[in-house]
VEXSE-304522 format. One line per field, with one value per residue (C-alpha): chain; y, z, x. Coordinates in steps of 0.5 Angstrom, whole numbers. Each point is the difference from the previous one (the first is absolute). Layout:
VEXSE-304522
chaine A  ... $
yy Y  ... $
zz Z  ... $
xx X  ... $
end
This chain:
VEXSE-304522
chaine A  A  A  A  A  A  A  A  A  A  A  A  A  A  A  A  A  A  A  A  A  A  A  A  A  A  A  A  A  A  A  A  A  A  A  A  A  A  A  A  A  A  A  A  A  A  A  A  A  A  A  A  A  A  A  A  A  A  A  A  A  A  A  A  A  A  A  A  A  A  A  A  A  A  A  A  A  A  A  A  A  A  A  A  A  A  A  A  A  A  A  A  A  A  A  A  A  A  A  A  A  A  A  A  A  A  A  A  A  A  A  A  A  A  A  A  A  A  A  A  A  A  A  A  A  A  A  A  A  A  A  A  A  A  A  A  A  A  A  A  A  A  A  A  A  A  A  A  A  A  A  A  A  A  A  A  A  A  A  A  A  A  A  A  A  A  A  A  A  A  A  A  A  A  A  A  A  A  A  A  A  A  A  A  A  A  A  A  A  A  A  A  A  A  A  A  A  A  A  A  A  A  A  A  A  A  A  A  A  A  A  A  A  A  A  A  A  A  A  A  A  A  A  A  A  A  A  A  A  A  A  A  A  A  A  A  A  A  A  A  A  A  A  A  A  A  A  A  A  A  A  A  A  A  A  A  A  A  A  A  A  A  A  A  A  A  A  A  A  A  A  A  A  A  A  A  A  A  A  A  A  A  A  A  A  A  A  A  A  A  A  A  A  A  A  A  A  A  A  A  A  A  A  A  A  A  A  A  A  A  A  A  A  A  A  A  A  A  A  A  A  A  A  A  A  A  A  A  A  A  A  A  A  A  A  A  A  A  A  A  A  A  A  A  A  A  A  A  A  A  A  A  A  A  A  A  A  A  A  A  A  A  A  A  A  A  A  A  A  A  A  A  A  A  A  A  A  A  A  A  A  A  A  A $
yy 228  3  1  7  1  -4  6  5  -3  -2  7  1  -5  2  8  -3  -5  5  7  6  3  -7  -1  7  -1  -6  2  5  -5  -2  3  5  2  6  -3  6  -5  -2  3  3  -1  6  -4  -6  -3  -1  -6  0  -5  -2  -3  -6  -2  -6  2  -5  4  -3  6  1  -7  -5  -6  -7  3  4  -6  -4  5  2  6  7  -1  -5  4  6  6  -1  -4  0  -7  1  5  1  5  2  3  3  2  4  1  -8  -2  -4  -2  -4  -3  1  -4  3  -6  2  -2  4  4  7  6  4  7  4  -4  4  -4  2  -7  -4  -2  5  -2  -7  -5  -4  4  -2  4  7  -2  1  8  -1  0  7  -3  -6  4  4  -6  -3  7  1  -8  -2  7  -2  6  -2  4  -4  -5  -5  -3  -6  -4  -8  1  4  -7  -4  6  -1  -7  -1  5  -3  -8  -2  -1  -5  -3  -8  -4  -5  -2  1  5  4  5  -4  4  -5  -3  6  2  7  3  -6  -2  -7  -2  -8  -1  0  3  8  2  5  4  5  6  -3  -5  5  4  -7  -2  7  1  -7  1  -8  -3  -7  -5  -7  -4  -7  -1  4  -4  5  6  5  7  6  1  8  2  7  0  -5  2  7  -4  -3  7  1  -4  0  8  -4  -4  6  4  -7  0  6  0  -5  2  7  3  6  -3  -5  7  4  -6  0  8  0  -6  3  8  -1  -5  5  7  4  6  6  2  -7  2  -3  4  -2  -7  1  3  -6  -5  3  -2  -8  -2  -5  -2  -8  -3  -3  6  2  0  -2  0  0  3  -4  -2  -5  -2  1  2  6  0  1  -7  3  -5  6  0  5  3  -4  6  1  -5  5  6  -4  -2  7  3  -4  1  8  0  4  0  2  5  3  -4  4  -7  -7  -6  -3  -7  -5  5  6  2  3  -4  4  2  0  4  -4  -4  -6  -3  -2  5  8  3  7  2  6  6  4  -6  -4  -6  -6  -6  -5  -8  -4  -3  -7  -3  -6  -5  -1  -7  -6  1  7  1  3  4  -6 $
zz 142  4  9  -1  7  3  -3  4  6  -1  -1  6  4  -3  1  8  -2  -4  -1  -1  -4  -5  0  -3  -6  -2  1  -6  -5  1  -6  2  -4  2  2  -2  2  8  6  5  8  4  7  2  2  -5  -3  -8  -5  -4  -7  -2  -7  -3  -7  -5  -5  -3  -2  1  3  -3  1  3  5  -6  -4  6  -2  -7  -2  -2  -6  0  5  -3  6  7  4  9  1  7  4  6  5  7  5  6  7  3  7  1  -4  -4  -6  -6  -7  -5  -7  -7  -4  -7  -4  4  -5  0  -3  -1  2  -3  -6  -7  -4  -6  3  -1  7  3  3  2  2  4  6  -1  -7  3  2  -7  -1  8  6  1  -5  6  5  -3  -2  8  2  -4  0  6  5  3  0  -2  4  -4  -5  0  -6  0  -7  -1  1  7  3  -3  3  7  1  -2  5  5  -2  -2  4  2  -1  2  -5  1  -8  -6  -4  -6  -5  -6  -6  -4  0  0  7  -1  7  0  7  1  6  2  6  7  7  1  -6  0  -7  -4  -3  -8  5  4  -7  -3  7  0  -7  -1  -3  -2  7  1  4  1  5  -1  5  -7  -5  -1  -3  2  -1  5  -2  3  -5  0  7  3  -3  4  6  -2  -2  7  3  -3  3  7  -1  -3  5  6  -5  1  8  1  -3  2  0  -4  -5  -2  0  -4  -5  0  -2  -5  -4  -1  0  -7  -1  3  -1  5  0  1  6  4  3  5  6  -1  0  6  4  -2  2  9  0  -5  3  4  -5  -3  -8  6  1  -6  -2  -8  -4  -7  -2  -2  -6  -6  -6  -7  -7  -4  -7  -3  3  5  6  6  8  2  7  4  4  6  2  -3  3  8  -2  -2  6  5  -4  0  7  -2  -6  -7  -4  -6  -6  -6  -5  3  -2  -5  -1  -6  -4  1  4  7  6  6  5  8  5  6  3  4  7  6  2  0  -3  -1  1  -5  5  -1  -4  2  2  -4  1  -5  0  3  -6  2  -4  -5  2  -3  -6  2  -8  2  4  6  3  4 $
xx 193  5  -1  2  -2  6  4  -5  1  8  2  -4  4  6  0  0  7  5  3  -5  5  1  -8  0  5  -4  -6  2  0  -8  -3  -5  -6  -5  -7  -5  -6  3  -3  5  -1  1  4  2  -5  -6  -1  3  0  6  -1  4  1  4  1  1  4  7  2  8  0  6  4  -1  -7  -4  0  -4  -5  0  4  -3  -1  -5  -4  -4  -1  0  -5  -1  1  -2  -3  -1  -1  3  -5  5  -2  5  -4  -1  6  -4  0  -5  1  -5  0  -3  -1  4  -7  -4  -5  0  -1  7  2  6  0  1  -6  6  4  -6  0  -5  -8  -1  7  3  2  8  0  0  6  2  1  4  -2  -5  -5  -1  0  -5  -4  0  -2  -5  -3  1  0  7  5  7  5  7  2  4  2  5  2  2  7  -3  -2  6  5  -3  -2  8  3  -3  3  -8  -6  -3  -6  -3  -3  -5  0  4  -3  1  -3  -4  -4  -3  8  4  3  0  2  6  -3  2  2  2  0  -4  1  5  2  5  -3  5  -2  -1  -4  -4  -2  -3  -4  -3  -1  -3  -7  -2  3  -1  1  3  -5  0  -7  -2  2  6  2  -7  -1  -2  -7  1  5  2  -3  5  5  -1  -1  7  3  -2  4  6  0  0  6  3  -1  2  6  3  -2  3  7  -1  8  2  5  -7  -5  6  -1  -7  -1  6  -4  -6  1  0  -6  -5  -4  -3  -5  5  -3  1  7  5  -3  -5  2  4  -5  -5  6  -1  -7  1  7  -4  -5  0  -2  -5  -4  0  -8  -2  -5  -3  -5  -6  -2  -3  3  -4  1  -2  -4  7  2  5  0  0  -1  -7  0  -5  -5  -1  6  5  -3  0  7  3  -4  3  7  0  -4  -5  -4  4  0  -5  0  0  0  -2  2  -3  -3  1  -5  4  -6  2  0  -5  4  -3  1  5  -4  2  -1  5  5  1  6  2  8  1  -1  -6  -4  -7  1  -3  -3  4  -1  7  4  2  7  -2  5  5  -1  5  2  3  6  2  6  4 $
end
């Protein structure tokens, strides 16, 4: 749901753009959680991964924007409606986005089995009891470490997209979101060519699991057939745009705003602190959306035995993938992910066939396959 990495980068930005002094002050406000399951980095230049999570909850949201997207009573626990992870090479300057569909069927980690929720799930319910549990849960599933955090929640990406007047995104078709006739996100928009987005609008866009397209060439209003899967590519980018927005009208009272607006719409690890983001903003301050490198984990859709319709991670693609994401092959995995038996999925060593990689110092370079960008659909829009 939410492009929490536009909030990552733009803090990056901002600390270049205003006083220190005030960026400390704000900065104060971001609710801090300990993260007991993050692995820290010892200098300045290893690579590290930042865990970003959109969260779905409504709670404490009210007024005009909570009511575009249910109250907190109508939705029980919490869910991350998008995740996705932050790979950061300080000594290149690079960075890569790499997404986890929410249904990816997985067995949980740091789940109590008192909650109901522990053993096999969906990917997105260790979100429940918090972060942490998800941190655990992609460590020991997948093998990345999480060094950081980020959490934003609706009103995070209505805040920011309106601090910055819209972003603006070209439309070849109207589209909207249509679940058997209810538009559950309350996307609908009209017209075609750059559309300046508001931030009610940027959430229904980037939350829109049933879009849909009007093509007259195909008899009219026709469904993404990719489902979650393009609605991560459309997530991704609205991130650009954001990002291109807040380049565009760079000044420090449009930055000041930015910051005021989401400082209380999101969580982070306690040990991610501003100098940190400083130091990061010496190295980035030239950095582009368009060299912003985005990924999603591969997988195919499938229903369990209990009926639950779920995403199962596609082996030795993903494998390749997270090999050539980290730059060297990834971590031990202590609970595999899970096929649609609840049995788990044989995980490869990396292997793959085109290039060398190895930029974290003292690491065995690994040979991993080159990962070419899907094109983008003429149904979905792009920055303009």
């Amino acid at each position: 749901m939410l492009t929490t990495l536009g909030v990552v980068v733009l803090l990056i930005v901002i600390v270049l753009g205003a006083g220190y002094a005030y960026l400390r002050y704000d900065w104060g406000k971001v609710a801090k959680i300990n993260c007991t399951a993050c692995v820290t980095t010892n200098d300045a230049i290893t690579p590290f991964n930042v865990l970003l999570v959109g969260s779905d909850t409504r709670a404490g949201n009210t007024g005009q924007a909570a009511r575009s997207f249910g109250t907190a009573s109508a939705v029980g626990g919490q869910r991350s409606d998008t995740i996705k992870i932050l790979h950061v090479d300080p000594a290149t300057r690079t960075a890569q986005l790499l997404s986890i569909p929410r249904d990816t069927w997985v067995e949980m980690s740091g789940i109590a089995a008192s909650t109901g929720l522990s053993g096999p799930n969906r990917i997105n319910t260790a979100f429940n009891e918090g972060p942490v549990p998800l941190v655990q849960t992609i460590e020991n599933t997948f093998g990345i470490p999480i060094s950081h955090f980020v959490v934003v929640d609706f009103i995070g990406l209505i805040d920011a997209v309106q601090s910055v007047g819209g972003i603006n995104l070209r439309f070849n078709y109207p589209v909207r979101d249509n679940d058997n006739g209810n538009n559950n996100s309350g996307l609908n928009i009209t017209t075609t060519g750059c559309v300046t987005l508001n931030g009610n609008q940027t959430l229904a866009l980037a939350r829109s699991r049933y879009f849909e397209y009007d093509d007259p060439a195909a008899g009219g209003w026709t469904y993404d057939p990719s489902s979650d899967l393009g609605r991560i590519e459309r997530q991704n980018l609205i991130i650009e745009a954001l990002i291109t927005k807040v380049e565009s009208t760079y000044n420090p009272l449009s930055l000041k705003s930015f910051l005021d607006s989401v400082v209380h719409d999101i969580a982070v690890d306690r040990n991610l602190g501003l100098g940190e983001l400083y130091s990061l903003a010496s190295g980035y301050h030239a950095f582009s959306a368009s060299k912003l490198k985005t990924l999603t984990l591969p997988t195919t859709s499938a229903q369990t035995a209990g009926g639950a319709d779920v995403q199962v991670v596609q082996e030795p693609a993903a494998q390749q993938m997270l090999t050539s994401f980290l730059g060297q092959v990834p971590g031990a995995v202590t609970t595999p992910p899970l096929d649609e038996n609840d049995d788990p999925i044989a995980v490869p060593s990396g292997s793959g066939a085109t290039t060398t990689t190895g930029s974290i110092p003292g690491s065995t370079p690994t040979t991993t396959t080159v990962l070419t960008p899907t094109p983008i659909p003429a149904y979905d829009p792009t920055p303009c």
